[in-house]
N, C-alpha and C positions, 0 to 999 in steps of 0.2 A: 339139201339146202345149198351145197355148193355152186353143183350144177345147175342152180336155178339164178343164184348168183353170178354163175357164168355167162349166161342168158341175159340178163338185166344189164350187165356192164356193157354187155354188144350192141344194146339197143340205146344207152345212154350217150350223152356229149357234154365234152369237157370242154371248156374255151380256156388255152392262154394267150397272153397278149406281150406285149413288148413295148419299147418306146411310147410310152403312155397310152397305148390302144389305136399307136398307129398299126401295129400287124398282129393280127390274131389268127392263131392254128386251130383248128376244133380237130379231137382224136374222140376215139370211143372210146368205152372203160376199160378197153384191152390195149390201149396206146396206139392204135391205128391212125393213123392221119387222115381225117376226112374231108377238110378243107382248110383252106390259107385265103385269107382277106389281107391286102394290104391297100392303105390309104395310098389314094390318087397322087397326094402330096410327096411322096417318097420314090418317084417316077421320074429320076433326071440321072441323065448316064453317070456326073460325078457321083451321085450319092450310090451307088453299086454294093459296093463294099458293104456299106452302113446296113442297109436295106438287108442284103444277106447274112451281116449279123445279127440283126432284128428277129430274123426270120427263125434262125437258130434258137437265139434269148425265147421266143415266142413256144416255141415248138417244145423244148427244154420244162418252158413252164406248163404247160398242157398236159405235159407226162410228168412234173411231182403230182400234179393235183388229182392226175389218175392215181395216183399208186395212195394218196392220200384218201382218196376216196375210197378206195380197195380197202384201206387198213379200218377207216370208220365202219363199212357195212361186216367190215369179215368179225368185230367188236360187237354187232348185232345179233351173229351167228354164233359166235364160241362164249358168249359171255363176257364179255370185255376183256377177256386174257390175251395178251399179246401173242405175235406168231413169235414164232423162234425165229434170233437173228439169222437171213441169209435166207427164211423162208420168202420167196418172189410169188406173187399173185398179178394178173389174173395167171393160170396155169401152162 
């Protein structure tokens, strides 16, 4: 079952977003990064900085939601018992 769950999380996508959905990063269920969308609007040399903190906030929130995701399906698989603290998923 894990291995299969290992499988299913490679093939899903996670969206976080940032600055109210001007920048969003999609990762897999493994935390991979598979794409960055950033709004047109966020496209002017001063704003730089801001933009590459977005980017970060963006990406940052992509991967709780993986390992959130991780911790719901693995509650599917063991019976709703938590893993041991400092257990990390996917593997």
């Amino acid at each position: 079952k894990v291995k299969e769950l290992q499988e299913q999380l490679e093939r899903q996508e996670i969206v976080g977003s940032s600055g109210a959905g001007l920048v969003k990063v999609t990762v897999n269920g493994r935390g991979e990064t598979r794409r960055i969308e950033i709004d047109a609007s966020l496209f002017k040399p001063e704003d730089k900085g801001v933009v590459e903190d977005l980017i970060v906030a963006a990406a940052n929130d992509a991967r709780a939601k993986v390992e959130e995701t991780v911790q719901e399906q693995m509650r599917t698989i063991n019976g709703g018992l938590p893993l041991p603290p400092g257990f990390k998923l996917p593997f």
